[in-house]
N, C-alpha and C positions, 0 to 999 in steps of 0.2 A: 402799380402794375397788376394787381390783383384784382382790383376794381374793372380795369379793363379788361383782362382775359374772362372774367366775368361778366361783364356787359357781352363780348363775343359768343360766346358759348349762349347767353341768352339769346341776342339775335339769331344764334343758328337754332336750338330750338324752336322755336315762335317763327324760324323760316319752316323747319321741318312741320310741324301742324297748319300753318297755312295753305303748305303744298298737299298735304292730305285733305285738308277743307274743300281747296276750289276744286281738285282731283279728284271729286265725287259724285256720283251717280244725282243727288237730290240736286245740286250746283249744278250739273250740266241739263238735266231736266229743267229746273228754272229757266237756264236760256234759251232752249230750244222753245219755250212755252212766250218768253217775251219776241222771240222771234215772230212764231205764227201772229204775233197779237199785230206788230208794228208792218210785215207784210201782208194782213188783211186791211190795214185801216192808214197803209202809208199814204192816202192823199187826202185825209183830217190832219187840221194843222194842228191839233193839242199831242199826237202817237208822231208825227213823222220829226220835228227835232228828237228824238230820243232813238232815233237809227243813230246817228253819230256817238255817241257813249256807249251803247250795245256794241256797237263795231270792233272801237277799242276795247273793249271788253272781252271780246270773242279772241280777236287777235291775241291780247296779253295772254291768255292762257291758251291758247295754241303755239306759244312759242315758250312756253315758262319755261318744261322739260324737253331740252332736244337730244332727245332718245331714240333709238327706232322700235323701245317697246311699247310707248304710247303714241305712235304712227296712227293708229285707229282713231283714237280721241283727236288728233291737227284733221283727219280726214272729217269729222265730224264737224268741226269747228270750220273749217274750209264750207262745209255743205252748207251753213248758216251763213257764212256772209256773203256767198254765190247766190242764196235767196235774198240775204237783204239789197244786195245792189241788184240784182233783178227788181228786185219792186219799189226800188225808190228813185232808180237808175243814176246809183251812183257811181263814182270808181273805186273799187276796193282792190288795195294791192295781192292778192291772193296767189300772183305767180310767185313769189317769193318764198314763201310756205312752201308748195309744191315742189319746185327746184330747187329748195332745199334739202326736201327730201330725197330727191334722186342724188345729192353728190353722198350720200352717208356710204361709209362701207358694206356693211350690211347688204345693201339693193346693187353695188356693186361686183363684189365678191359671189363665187358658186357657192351654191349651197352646200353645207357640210352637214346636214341634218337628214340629207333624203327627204323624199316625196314629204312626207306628212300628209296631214288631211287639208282640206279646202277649209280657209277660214273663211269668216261670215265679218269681216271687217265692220257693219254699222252696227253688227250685236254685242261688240268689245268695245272695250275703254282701253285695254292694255293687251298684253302678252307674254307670257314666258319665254325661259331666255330656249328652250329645245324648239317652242316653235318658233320666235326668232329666226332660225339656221333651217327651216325649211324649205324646198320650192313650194310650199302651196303658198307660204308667207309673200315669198316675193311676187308671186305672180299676181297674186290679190292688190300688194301695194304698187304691181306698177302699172295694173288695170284701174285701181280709183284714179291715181294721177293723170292718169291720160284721158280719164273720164270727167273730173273733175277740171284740169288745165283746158279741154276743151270746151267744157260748159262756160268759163271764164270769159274765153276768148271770145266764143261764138255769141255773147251779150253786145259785143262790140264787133263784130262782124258787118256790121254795116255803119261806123263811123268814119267819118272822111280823116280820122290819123288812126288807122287800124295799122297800117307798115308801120309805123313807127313804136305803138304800141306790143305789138309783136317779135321786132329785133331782139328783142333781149332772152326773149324765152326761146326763138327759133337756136340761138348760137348757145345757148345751154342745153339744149336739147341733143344738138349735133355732138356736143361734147360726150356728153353720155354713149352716144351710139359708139365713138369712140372707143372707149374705157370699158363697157361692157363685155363679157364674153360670151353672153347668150342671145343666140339669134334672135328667139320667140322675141323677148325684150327690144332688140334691134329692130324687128319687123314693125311692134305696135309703135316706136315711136318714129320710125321713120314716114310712117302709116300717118299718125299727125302732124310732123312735118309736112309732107304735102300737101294734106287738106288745107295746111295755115297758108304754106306758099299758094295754091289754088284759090284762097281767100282774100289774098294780098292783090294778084292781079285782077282777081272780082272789081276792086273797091278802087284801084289805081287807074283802072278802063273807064269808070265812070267819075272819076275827079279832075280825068285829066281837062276837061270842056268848063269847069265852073269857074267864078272867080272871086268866092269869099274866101279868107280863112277860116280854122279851126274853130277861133277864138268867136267867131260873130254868131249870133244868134238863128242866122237861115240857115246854119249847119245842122239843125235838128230836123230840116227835112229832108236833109240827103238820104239818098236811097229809103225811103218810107216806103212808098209800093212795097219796093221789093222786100222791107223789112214784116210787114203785114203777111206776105204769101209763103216769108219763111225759105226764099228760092236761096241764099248764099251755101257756097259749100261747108262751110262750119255747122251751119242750122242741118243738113242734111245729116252730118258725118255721124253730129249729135244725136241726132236723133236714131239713127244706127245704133250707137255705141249704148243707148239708155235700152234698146231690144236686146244686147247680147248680155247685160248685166242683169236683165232682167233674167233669163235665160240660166243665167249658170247658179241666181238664187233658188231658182226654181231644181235645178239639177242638183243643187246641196241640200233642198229641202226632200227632193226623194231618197235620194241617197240616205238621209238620217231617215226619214222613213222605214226604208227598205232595212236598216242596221236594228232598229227598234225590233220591225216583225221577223229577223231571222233570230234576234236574241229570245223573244215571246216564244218563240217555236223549239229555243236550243232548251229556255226551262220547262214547256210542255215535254220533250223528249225526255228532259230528266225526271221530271213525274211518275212521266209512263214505264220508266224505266225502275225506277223504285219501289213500284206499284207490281209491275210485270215479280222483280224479281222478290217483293215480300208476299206474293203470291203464289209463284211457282215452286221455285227455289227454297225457303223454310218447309213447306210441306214434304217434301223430296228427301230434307234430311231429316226428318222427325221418320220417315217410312223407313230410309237406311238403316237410324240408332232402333225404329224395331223390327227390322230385320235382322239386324244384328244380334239385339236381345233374344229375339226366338231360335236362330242359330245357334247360340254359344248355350243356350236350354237346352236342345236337340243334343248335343254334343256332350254337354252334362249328364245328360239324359241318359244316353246310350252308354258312356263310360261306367255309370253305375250297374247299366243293366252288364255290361262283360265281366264288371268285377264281380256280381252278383253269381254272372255263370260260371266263371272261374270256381270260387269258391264253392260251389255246386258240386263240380266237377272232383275236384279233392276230395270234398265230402265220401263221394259214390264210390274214387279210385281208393280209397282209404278203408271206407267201413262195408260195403260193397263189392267184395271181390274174391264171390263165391266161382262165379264161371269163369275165372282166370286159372291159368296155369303156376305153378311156381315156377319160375327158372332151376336152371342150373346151379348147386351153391347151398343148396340146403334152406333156403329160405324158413320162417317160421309158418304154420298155417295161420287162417283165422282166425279160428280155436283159441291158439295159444295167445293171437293179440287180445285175444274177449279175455283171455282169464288173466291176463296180465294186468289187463288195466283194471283201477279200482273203481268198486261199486256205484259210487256217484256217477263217476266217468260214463258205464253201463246204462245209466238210466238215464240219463240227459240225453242217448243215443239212442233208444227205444223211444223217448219222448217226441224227435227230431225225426224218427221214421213215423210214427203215429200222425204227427200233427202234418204231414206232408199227403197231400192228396192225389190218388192215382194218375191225375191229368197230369201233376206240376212232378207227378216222377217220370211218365211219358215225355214230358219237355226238357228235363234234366238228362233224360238217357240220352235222347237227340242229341242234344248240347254234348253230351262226355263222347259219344261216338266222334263226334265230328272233330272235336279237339283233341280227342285220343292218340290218335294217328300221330299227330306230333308229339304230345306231349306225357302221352302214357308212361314212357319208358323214362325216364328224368324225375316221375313223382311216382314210380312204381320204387326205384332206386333209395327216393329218401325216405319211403318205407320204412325199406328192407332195414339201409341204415337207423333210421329210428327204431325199430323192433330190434337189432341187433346193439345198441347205446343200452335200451332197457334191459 
């Protein structure tokens, strides 16, 4: 039992890196590359048997993962064997793939994702699961399919069993319309219904008159004229439908354009903007902090000069105040505060009227007048009381 749960486990390994080998970019390059080679040189007979093993080849890994994240990669795969059976005019079953892909839920079901962006379906392998659930998703996959089922059809749009050929995808089709709940979607494929029904009676107006089978070899010149001038309505429809594909690559490549040069312009904004503001803006406040600096000086400035006058002021009211009156109360004169205080005291105070020059006693007087008035009487007081303590 061991052996085998071991054997499984290896098989699912060795399935898992397989699935990542053919699932890559270099692999699907390669066959796109044997493609071109076998559709430029399909009527050398050494390249044209090896359209049948590229076929199934194509096919196998368009059906490996049936996913609708790698819807992209079956749309790719589909667009190679639509070229190999163009050019080697063989039958490749390829409606089968496609109306496949219409019954998944996914392309049934409303989108739960909102808008999204427009994908670029031949520039992806795969998908994530949020664009998955968008409308840009489904609208993309259900424009390749209709793009894609008509280029199928319209290879054989001029074979005398094209009704028969067509039954199966016109009633899978209708089914769809069905089941869906989005008109857009309802329109495009009811939109290729008709053209297949308009194609059916093309090719059934002119079989009615013959009288080979399918099977006989003068069936390859049925409708030739008409197949050379390109007149059936499928060859038209298609060729419509490869103008509006064209069209809306073209409308996804401005769009990313236009998203490029608004972002180019949103980081120029911000250049200019970090340039504007390490230009304007630092300068601004280096001027504030000295402005500020020189204010808060100013301010320092002047405090020291009041304190200065203050102290002035005292000086003059204290030693100075010969042309004052005494009050009422007996006050001591000046006299008595000269001989009271001691010697040193005297001479520090003769030193302090000496060293005092007649301008800076004319600015002192100013100064004591002017603050006198208030404050005269409150340091005349603490005088009296200090001459009166001594």
């Amino acid at each position: 039992m061991d052996r085998e749960m071991r054997k499984e486990v290896g098989l699912k390994m060795i399935g898992k890196k397989a699935y990542q080998k053919v699932y890559d970019w270099q692999f699907i390059f390669c066959l796109e590359l044997w493609t071109g080679v076998i559709c430029a040189y399909s009527s050398e007979d050494d390249f044209r048997p090896l359209a049948y093993p590229l076929t199934q080849i194509i096919y196998g890994v368009a059906s490996l993962v049936l996913t609708a994240r790698y819807f992209p990669l079956r749309l790719r795969c589909v667009r190679m064997l639509n070229r190999i059976a163009g050019a080697t005019g063989t039958f490749v079953p390829v409606s089968s793939l496609l109306l496949g892909m219409l019954e998944m839920k996914e392309l049934k079901r409303p989108p739960t994702g909102g808008v999204g962006k427009a994908v670029n379906l031949p520039n992806v392998k795969q998908v994530d699961k949020t664009t998955l659930k968008t409308r840009g998703f489904q609208e993309a996959c259900i424009y390749s399919v209709v793009e894609e089922l008509a280029e199928h059809l319209s290879q054989w749009s001029y074979s005398v069993a094209f009704f028969e050929l067509s039954f199966i995808p016109v009633v899978q089709l209708r089914n769809f319309c069905k089941y869906t709940k989005a008109d857009r979607f309802r329109r495009e494929i009811k939109e290729l219904i008709r053209q297949v029904e308009a194609n059916c009676d093309f090719t059934n107006s002119k079989r009615i008159g013959i009288e080979f089978s399918p099977s006989d070899p003068a069936a390859a010149s049925f409708l030739k004229a008409e197949k050379e001038s390109g007149s059936s309505p499928l060859s038209k429809f298609v060729a419509n439908l490869h103008l509006k594909a064209q069209q809306r690559v073209d409308s996804m490549v401005e769009s990313r354009l236009s998203e490029m040069r608004e972002q180019d312009d949103d980081d120029g904004d911000a250049e200019e903007g970090a340039a504007v503001f390490s230009s304007s803006w630092l300068p601004e406040k280096k001027s504030k902090v000295r402005g500020e600096k020189k204010r808060s000086k100013k301010r320092s400035h002047e405090k020291e000069q009041d304190v200065g006058a203050d102290e002035d002021v005292v000086e003059d009211l204290v030693l100075s105040s010969d042309d004052d009156e005494a009050p009422v109360g007996g006050l001591p004169s000046d006299e008595e505060d000269h001989e009271s205080e001691s010697p040193s005291l005297k001479q520090e105070g003769w030193k302090r009227k000496l060293a005092t020059s007649p301008k800076q006693k004319n600015k002192k007087h100013k100064l004591a007048t002017a603050s006198s008035k208030n404050r005269s009487k409150p340091r005349i007081k603490k005088a009296a009381r200090r001459g009166a303590n001594k």
